[in-house]
Structure formats: structure tokens, C-alpha cells
KEBA-271337 format. One record per residue (C-alpha): residue number from 1; y, z, x; chain. Coordinates in steps of 0.1 Angstrom, whole numbers, plus 5000, padded with zeros to 4 digits. Layout:
BEGIN
> n; c2; c3; c1; chain
> NUM; Y; Z; X; A;
...
This chain:
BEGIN
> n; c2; c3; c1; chain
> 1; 7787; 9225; 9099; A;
> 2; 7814; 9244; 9081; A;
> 3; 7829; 9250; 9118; A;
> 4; 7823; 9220; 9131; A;
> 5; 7846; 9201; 9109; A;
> 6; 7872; 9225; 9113; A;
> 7; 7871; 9222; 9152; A;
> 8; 7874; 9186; 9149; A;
> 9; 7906; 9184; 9119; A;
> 10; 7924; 9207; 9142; A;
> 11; 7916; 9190; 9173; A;
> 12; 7926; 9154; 9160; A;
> 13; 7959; 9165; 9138; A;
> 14; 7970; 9178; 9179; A;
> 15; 7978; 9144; 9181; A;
> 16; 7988; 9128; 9146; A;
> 17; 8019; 9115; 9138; A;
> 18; 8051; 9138; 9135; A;
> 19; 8084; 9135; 9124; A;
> 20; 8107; 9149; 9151; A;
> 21; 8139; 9157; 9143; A;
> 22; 8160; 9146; 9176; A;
> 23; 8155; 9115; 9197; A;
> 24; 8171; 9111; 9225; A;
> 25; 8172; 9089; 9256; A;
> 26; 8171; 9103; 9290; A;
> 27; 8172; 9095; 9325; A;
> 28; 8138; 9113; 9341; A;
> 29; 8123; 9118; 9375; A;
> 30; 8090; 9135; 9375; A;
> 31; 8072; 9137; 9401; A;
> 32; 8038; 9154; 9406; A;
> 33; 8008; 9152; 9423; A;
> 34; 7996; 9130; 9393; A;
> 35; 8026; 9114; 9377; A;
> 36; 8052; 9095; 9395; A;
> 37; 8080; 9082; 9371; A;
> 38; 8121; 9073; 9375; A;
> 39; 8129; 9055; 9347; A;
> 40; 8144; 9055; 9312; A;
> 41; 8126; 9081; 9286; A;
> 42; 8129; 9095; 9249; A;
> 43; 8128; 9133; 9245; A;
> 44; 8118; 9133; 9207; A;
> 45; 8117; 9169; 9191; A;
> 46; 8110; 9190; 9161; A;
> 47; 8107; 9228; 9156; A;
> 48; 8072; 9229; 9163; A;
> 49; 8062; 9195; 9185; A;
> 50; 8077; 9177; 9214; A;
> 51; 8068; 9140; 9229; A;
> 52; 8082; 9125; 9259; A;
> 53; 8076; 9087; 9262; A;
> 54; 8082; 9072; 9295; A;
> 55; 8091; 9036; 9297; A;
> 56; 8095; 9011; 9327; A;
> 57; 8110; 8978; 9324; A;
> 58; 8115; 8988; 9289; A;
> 59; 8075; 8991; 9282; A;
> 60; 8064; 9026; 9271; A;
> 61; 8036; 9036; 9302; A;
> 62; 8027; 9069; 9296; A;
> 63; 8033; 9094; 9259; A;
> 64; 8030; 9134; 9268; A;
> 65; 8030; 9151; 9234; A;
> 66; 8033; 9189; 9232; A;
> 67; 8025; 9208; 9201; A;
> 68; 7999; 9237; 9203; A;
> 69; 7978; 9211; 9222; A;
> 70; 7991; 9188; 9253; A;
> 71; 7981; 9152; 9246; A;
> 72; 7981; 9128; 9265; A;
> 73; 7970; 9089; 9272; A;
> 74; 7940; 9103; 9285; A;
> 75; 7934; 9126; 9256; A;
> 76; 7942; 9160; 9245; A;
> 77; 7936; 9197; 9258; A;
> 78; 7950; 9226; 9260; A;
> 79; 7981; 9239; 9276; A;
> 80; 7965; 9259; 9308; A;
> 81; 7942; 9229; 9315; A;
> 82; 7969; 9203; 9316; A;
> 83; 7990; 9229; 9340; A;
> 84; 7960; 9226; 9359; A;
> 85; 7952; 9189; 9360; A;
> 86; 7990; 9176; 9360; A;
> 87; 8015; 9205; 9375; A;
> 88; 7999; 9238; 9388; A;
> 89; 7973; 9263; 9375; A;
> 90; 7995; 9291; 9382; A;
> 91; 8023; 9278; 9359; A;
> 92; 8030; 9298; 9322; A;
> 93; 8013; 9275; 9291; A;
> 94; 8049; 9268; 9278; A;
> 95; 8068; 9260; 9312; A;
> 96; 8068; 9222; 9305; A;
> 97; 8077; 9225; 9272; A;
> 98; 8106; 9251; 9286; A;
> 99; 8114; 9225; 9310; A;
> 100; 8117; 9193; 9289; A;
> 101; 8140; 9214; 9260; A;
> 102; 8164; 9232; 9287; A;
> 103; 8151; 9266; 9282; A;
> 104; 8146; 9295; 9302; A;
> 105; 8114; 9301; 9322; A;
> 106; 8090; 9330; 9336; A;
> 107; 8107; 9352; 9311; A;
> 108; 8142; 9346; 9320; A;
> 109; 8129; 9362; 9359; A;
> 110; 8159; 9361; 9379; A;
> 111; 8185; 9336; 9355; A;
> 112; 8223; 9340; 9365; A;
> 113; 8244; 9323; 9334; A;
> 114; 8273; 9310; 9346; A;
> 115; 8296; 9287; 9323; A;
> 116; 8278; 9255; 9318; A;
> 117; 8242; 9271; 9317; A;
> 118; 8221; 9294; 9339; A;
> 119; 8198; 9288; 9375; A;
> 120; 8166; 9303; 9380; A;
> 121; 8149; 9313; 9415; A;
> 122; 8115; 9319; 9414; A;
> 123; 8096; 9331; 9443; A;
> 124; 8065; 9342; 9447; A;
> 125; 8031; 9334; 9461; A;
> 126; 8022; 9308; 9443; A;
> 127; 8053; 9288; 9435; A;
> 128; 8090; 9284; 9449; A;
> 129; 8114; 9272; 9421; A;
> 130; 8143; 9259; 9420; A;
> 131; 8155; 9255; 9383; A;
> 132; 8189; 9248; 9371; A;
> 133; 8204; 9236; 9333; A;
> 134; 8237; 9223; 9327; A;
> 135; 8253; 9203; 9297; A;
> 136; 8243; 9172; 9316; A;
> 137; 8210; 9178; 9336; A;
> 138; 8183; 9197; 9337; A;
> 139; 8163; 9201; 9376; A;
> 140; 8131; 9221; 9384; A;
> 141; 8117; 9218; 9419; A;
> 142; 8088; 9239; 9432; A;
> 143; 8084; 9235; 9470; A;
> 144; 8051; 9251; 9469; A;
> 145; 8033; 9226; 9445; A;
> 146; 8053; 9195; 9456; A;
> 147; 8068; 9191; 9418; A;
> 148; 8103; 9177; 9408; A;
> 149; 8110; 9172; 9373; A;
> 150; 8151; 9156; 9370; A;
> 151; 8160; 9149; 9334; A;
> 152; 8200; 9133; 9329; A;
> 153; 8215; 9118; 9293; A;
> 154; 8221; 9087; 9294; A;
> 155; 8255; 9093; 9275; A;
> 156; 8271; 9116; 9298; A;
């Protein structure tokens, strides 16, 4: 019983309430064989938990909240299962995470820096990524698995 009640504290606190210390608007594309979305979105961030709202018309359609735990509308689960259900099975646990905060991915495999960020080409036989981060954008595109993810402040 003992266990039991732990499983379920630590599997509903995946989804409380945070307090994230950035918020910021974005322009995002996403596309994947699941989610389709060009719109307006807020990137809201702490050190350990992430949430992407997506809104359309100014209505929020869709929350994706990342902590140890992916949640979404749909409920919560674990990192590999929502690669698996949303992007690709083959993908890292932390890639959309990586993604979404402009950080490196697959272990930095293949990065050239250059001055206003780095690019990342990822081949291999289950993906063929296309990644770049600037100061104003961030793009992934895998060929392979049919997923674009475009993410542009709104300020710049």
C-alpha cells in the first residue's frame, strides 16, 4: 500500500503546477505524424520543467509539459513512450526538451559552431537531421520520420 501511494504522488505532481522562470512567446511550426500546429506559442521554463502551450486564434489547443514526465492533454508518460507515440522511437528521451530550449542534440554528434550558434547533421539509419540554432530561430527536420519543428521570437 506503502508503494502504491508513492507511485501515484509522484505520478500526479508530473503534472502540478510550476513556477517557470521564463515566458516567452514564439512563433512555432511543428509538424509530426501526430501534431500539426503554425501558430503563436509560450515557451515557459524553469531549471527543472518546461511547458509549451500552443494557441490558435488566440485559444490555447494543446499544453506539452516536460519535467521528468512528458504530459500532455491526453495524459502523462514517460519520455521514450511519448518519442514513440508523437516523434520517433529511435529519438534520445531528452531531444524535445533539447529542441524546444536550443540545445545541442545526440551528444553534440557532428555540431560545427559558427558565430551565431552551431548546425547539427545527423545521419544514420534511423533518422536524417537537419538541426540548426541561431539567436533568432531554432529548425530540426528529420527526412526519415517526416518531422519539422520551426520555433522564431516573436520580437526579433
Amino acid at each position: 500500500m506503502k508503494y502504491l501511494l508513492i507511485t501515484f504522488v509522484l505520478f500526479f505532481s508530473a503534472c502540478s503546477i510550476q513556477k517557470y522562470e521564463q515566458n516567452k512567446p514564439k512563433i512555432i511550426i511543428i509538424k509530426t505524424p501526430k501534431i500539426k500546429f503554425a501558430d503563436v506559442g509560450y515557451l515557459q521554463y524553469s531549471e527543472d520543467a518546461l511547458s509549451l502551450e500552443l494557441f490558435m486564434a488566440g485559444k490555447s489547443i494543446k499544453t506539452i509539459t516536460i519535467n521528468y514526465l512528458v504530459c500532455v492533454d491526453e495524459g502523462c508518460m514517460s519520455r521514450s513512450t511519448f518519442n514513440a507515440e508523437y516523434l520517433s522511437a529511435s529519438y534520445p528521451d531528452k531531444l524535445l526538451q533539447n529542441i524546444l530550449l536550443g540545445k545541442t542534440i545526440y551528444n553534440e554528434e557532428n555540431i560545427y559552431k559558427n558565430s551565431d550558434g552551431f548546425e547539427q547533421n545527423i545521419e544514420n539509419d534511423y533518422v536524417s537531421i537537419k538541426y540548426k540554432v541561431s539567436a533568432k530561430e531554432i529548425f530540426f527536420k528529420d527526412r526519415k520520420n517526416s518531422i519539422i519543428f520551426k520555433i522564431k521570437d516573436i520580437n526579433k
